[in-house]
MARKOL-375844 format. One record per residue (C-alpha): residue number from 1; x, y, z; residue in three letters. Coordinates in steps of 0.02 Angstrom, whole numbers, plus 50000, padded with zeros to 5 digits. Layout:
BEGIN
+-----+-------+-------+-------+---------+
| num |    px |    py |    pz | residuo |
+-----+-------+-------+-------+---------+
| NUM |     X |     Y |     Z |     ALA |
...
+-----+-------+-------+-------+---------+
***
This chain:
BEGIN
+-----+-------+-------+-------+---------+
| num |    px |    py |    pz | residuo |
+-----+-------+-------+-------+---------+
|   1 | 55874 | 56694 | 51844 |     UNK |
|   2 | 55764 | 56785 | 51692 |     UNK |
|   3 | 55671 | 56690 | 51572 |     UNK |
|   4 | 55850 | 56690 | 51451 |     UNK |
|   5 | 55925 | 56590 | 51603 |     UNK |
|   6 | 56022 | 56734 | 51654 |     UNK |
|   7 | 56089 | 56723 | 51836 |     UNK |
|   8 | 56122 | 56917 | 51843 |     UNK |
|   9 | 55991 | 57021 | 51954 |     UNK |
|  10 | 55941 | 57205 | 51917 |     UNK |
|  11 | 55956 | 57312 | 52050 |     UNK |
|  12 | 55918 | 57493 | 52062 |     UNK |
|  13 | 56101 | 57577 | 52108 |     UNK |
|  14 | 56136 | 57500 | 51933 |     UNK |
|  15 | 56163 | 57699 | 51856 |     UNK |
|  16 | 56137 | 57791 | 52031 |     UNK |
|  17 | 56219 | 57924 | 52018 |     UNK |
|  18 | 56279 | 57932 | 51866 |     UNK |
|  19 | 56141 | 58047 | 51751 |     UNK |
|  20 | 56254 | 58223 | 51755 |     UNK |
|  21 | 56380 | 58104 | 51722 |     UNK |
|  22 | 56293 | 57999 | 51535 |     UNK |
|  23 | 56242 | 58150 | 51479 |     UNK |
|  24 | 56403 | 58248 | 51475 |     UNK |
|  25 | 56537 | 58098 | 51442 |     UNK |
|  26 | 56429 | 57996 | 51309 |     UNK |
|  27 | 56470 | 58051 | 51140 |     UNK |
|  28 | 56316 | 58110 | 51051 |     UNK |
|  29 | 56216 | 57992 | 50923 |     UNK |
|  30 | 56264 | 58083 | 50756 |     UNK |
|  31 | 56139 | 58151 | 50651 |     UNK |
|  32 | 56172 | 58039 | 50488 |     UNK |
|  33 | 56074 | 57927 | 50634 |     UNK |
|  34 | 55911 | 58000 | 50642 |     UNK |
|  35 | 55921 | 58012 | 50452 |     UNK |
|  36 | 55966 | 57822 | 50425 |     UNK |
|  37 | 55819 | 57773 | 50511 |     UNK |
|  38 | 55685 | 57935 | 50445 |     UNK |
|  39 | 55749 | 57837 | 50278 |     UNK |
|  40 | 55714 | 57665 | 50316 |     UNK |
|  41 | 55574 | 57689 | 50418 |     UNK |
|  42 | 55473 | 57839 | 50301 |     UNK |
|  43 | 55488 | 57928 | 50460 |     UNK |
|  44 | 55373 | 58079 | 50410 |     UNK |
|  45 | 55326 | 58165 | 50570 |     UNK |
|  46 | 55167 | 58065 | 50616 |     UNK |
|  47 | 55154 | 57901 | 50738 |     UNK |
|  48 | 55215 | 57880 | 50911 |     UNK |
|  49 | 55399 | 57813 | 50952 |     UNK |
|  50 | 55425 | 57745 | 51145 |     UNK |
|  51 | 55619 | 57723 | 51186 |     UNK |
|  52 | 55641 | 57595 | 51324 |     UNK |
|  53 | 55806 | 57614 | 51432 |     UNK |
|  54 | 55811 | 57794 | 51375 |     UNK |
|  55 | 55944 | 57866 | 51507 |     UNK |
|  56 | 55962 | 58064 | 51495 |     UNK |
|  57 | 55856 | 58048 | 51333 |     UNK |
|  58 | 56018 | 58045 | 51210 |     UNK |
|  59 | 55910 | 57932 | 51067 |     UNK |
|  60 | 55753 | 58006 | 51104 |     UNK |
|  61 | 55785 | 58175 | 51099 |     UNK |
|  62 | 55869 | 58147 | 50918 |     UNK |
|  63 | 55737 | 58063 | 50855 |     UNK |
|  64 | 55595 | 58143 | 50917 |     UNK |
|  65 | 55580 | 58266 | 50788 |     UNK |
|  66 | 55533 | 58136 | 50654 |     UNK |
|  67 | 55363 | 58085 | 50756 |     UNK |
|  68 | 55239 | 58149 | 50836 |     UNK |
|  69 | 55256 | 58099 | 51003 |     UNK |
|  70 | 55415 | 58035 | 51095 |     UNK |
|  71 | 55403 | 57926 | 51255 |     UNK |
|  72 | 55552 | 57877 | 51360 |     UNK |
|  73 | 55552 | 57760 | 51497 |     UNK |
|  74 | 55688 | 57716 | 51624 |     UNK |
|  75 | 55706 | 57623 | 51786 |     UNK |
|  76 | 55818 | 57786 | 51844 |     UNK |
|  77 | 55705 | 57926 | 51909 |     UNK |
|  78 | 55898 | 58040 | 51901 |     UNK |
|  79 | 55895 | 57986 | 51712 |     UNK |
|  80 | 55718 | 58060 | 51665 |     UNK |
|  81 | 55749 | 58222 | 51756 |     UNK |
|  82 | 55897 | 58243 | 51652 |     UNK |
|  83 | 55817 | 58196 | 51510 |     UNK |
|  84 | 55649 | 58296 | 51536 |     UNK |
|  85 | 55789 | 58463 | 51573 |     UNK |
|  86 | 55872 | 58415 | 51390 |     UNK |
|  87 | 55712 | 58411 | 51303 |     UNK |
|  88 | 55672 | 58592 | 51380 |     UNK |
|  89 | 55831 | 58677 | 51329 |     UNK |
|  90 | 55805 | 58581 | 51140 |     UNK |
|  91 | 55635 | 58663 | 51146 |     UNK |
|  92 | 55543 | 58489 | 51114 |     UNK |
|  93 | 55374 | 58500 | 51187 |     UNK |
|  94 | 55322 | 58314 | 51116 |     UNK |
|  95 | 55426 | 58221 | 51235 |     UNK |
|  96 | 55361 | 58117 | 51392 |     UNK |
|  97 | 55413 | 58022 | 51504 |     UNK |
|  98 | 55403 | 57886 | 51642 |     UNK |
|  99 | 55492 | 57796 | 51782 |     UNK |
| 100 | 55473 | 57601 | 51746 |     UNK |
| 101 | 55565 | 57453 | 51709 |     UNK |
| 102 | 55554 | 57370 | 51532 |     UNK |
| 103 | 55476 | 57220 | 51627 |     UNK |
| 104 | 55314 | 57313 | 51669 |     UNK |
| 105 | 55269 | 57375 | 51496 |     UNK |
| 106 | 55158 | 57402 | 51420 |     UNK |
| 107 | 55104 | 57479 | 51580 |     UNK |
| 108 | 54947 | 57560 | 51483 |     UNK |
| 109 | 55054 | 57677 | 51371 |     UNK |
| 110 | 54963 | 57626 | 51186 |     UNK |
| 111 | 55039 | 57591 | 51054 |     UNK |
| 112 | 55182 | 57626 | 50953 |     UNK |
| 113 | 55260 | 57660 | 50765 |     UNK |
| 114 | 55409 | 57625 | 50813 |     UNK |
| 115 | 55503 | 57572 | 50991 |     UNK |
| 116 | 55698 | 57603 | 51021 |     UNK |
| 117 | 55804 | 57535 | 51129 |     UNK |
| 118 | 55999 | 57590 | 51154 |     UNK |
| 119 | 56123 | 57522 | 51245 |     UNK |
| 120 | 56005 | 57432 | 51353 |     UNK |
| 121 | 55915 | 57288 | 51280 |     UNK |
| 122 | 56051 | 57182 | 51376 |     UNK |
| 123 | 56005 | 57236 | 51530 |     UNK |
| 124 | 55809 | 57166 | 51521 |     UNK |
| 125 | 55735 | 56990 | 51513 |     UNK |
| 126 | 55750 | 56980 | 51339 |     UNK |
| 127 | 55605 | 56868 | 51277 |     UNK |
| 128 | 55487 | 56949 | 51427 |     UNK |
| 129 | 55525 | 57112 | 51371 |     UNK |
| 130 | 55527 | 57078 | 51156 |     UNK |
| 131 | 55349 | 56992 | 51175 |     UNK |
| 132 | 55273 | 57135 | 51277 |     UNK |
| 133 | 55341 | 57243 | 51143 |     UNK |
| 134 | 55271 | 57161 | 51001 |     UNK |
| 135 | 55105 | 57171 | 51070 |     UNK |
| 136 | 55133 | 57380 | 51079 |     UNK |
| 137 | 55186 | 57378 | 50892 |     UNK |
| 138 | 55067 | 57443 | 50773 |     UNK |
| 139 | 55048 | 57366 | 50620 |     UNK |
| 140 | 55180 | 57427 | 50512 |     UNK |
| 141 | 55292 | 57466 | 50663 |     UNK |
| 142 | 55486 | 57420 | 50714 |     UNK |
| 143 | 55564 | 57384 | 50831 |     UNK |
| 144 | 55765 | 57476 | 50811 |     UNK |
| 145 | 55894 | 57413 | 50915 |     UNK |
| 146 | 56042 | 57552 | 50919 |     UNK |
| 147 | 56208 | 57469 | 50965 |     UNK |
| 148 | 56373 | 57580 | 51011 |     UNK |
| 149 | 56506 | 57627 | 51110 |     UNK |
| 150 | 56489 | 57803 | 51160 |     UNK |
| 151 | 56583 | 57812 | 51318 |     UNK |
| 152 | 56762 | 57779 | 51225 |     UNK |
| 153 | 56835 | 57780 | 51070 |     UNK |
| 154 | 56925 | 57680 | 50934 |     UNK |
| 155 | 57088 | 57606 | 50996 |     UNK |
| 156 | 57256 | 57636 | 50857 |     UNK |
| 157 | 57421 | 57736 | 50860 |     UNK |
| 158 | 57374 | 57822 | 50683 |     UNK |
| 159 | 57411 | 58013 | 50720 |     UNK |
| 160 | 57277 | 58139 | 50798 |     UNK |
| 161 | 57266 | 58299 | 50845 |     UNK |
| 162 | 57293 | 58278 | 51028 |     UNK |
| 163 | 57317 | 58116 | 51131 |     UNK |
| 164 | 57207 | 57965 | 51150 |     UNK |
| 165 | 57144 | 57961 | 51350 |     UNK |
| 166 | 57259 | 57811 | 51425 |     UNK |
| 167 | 57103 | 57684 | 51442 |     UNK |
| 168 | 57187 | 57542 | 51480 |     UNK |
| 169 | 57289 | 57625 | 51654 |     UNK |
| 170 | 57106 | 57696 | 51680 |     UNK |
| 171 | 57040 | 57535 | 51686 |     UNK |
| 172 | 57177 | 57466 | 51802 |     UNK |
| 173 | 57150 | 57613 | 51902 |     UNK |
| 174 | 56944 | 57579 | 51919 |     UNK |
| 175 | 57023 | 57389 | 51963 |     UNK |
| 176 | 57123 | 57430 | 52094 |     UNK |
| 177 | 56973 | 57542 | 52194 |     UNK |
| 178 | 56846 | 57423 | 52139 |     UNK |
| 179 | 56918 | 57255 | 52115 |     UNK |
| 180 | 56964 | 57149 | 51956 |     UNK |
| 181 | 56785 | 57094 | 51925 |     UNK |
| 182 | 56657 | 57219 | 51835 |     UNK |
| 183 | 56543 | 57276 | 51930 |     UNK |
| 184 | 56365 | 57312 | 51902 |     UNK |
| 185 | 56216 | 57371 | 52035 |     UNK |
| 186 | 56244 | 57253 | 52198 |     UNK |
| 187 | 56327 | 57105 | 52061 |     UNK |
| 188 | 56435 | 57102 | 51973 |     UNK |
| 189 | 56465 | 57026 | 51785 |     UNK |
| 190 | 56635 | 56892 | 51770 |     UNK |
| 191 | 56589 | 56866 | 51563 |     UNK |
| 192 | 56513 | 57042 | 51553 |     UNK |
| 193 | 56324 | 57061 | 51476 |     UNK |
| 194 | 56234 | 56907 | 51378 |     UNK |
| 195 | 56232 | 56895 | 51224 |     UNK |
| 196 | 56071 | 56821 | 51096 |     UNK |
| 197 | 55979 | 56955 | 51063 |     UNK |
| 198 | 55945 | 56887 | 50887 |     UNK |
| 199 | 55904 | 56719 | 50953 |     UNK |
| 200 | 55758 | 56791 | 51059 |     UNK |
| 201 | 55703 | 56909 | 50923 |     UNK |
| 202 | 55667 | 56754 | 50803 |     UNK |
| 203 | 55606 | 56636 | 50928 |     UNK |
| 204 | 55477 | 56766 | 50993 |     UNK |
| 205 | 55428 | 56796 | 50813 |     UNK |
| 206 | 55509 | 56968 | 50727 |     UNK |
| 207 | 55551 | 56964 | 50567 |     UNK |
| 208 | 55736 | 57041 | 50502 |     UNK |
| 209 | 55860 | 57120 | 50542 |     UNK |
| 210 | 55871 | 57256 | 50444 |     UNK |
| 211 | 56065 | 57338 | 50483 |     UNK |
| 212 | 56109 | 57503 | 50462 |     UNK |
| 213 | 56293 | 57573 | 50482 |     UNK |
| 214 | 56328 | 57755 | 50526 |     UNK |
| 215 | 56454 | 57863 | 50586 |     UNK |
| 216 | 56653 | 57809 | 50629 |     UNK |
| 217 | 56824 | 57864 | 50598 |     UNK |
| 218 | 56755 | 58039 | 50633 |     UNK |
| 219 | 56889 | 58123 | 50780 |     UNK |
| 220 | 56810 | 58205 | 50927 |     UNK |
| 221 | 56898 | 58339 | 51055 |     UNK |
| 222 | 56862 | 58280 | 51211 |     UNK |
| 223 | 56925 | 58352 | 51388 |     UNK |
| 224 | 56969 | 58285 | 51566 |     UNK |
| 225 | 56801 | 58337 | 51626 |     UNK |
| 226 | 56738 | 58237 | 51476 |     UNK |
| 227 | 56846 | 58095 | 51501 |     UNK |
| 228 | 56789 | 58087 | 51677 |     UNK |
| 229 | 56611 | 58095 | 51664 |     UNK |
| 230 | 56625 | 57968 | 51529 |     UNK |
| 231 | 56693 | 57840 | 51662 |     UNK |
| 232 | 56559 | 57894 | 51794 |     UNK |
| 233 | 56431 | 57851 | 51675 |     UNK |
| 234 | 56466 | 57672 | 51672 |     UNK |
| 235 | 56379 | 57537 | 51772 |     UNK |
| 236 | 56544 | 57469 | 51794 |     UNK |
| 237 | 56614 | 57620 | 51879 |     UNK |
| 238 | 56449 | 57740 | 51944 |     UNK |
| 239 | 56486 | 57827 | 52082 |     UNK |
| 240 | 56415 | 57753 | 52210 |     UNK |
| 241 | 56516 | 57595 | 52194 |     UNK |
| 242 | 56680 | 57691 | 52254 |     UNK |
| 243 | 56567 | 57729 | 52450 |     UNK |
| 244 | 56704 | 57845 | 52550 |     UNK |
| 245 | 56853 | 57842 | 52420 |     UNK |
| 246 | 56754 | 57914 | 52272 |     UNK |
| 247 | 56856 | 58085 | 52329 |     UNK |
| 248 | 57031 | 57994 | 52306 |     UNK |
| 249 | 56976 | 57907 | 52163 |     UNK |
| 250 | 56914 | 58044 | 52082 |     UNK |
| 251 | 57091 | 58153 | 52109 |     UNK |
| 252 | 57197 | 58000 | 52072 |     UNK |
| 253 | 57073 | 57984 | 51892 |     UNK |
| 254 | 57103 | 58192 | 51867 |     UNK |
| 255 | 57297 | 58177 | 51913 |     UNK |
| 256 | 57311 | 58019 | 51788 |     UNK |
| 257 | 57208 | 58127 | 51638 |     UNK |
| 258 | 57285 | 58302 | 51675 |     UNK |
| 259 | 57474 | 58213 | 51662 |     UNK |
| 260 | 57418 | 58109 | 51487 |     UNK |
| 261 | 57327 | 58253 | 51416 |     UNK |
| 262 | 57391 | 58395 | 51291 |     UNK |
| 263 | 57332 | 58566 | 51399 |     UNK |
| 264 | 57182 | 58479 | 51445 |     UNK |
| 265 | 57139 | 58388 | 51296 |     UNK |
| 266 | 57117 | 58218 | 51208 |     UNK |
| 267 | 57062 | 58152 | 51036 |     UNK |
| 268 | 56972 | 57996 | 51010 |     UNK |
| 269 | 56928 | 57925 | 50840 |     UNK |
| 270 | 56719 | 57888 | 50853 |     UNK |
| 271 | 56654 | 57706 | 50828 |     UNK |
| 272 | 56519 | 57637 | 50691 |     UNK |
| 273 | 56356 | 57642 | 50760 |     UNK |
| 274 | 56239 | 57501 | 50702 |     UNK |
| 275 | 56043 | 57516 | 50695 |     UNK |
| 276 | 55946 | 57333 | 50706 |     UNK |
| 277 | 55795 | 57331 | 50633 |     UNK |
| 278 | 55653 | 57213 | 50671 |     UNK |
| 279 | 55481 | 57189 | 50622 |     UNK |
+-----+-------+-------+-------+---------+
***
């Protein structure tokens, strides 16, 4: 149990195996992104910005443009190595980046105009991890707390260019290999991740939010290799968890999105992405 009282335990298979995977069947962060925050922040090419939980680098590599430096840190040592091969074919040459938990900052790294963290603030201790933080901020720094669903789009029956992927007889298919309970590392998660960030925030002592709202109801082609990647890139379903019958699962996952698609191909409607802004 953290110091949130939260009885799930981290564990390091919690992404094995799934890097190739994030990085091809995550939707990217759209640029109207980078520019929300540039705008609130007066983003302007100087200061430092440290992304915590970075994965294969997906916010850092957007945003690293607008600073000077860029540091991402992960628990995954498969996540940098993506992420450190992204920046190189982007050409970035201010990115860095380190193997370590959240829970060991600030691990000597300095400080910081502005710290990010994406899809993985509810993975941490919470109120460990937002005090170490604050202590990393500089003085006009933020803290920006970028909350999505990239792996899957919006649900409807409105009309799109191709079909929607069949989530729901994915799921039941990820159920049947795995079980009914969602997985996650060696645990597993019966309500799914905690909720409270905002609580913490406050009682640690950040001031805010500031929201921002980008992005939605744009449509995105996506493909069976997308479509497949996407569910290999969830903690829920990494590949790992599926031991000897990852090969059948795998085929019975291709047969299901080959037989659903249209040639090959889905649409999926994009989701609001929400910026948090603390300070």
């Amino acid at each position: 149990m953290d110091s949130t009282g939260w009885n799930w335990k981290w564990d390091p298979s919690l992404y094995a195996g799934s890097a190739e995977h994030y990085a091809v069947g995550r939707m990217a962060y759209p640029a109207a992104l980078a520019d929300a925050v540039r705008d609130e922040l007066g983003l302007d090419g100087r200061g430092r910005l440290l992304d915590v939980g970075c994965g294969p680098g997906s916010l850092t590599l957007l945003l690293a443009p607008l600073v000077e430096e860029a540091v991402g840190v992960d628990a995954d040592g498969d996540m940098l190595a993506t992420a450190a091969g992204r920046a190189n074919q982007a050409g970035l040459t201010n990115t860095t980046w380190r193997q370590l938990r959240a829970e060991e900052l600030p691990a000597d790294l300095g400080s910081f105009r502005v710290v990010t963290f994406a899809q993985s603030f509810h993975w941490m201790d919470q109120a460990l991890v937002a005090d170490r933080i604050r202590g990393m901020l500089t003085p006009d720094g933020a803290w920006v707390h970028v909350g999505a669903t990239t792996h899957r789009g919006v649900e409807g029956t409105d009309a799109l260019p191709y079909p929607r992927p069949p989530w729901d007889h994915i799921d039941k298919l990820v159920a049947r290999y795995l079980g009914p309970v969602r997985r996650a590392g060696q645990g597993t998660l019966p309500t799914g991740t905690r909720p409270g960030e905002e609580e913490v925030m406050r009682a640690v002592g950040y001031r805010g939010p500031t929201r921002i709202v980008v992005g939605g109801n744009e449509v995105e082609e996506r493909t069976v290799d997308d479509v497949t990647a996407s569910v290999f890139s969830l903690s829920s379903s990494t590949p790992h968890l599926f031991g000897s019958d990852l090969p059948a699962f795998e085929a019975d996952l291709r047969t299901l999105l080959t037989n659903t698609s249209d040639n090959g191909r889905f649409s999926e409607r994009r989701r609001e992405i929400e910026a948090v802004i603390w300070r």
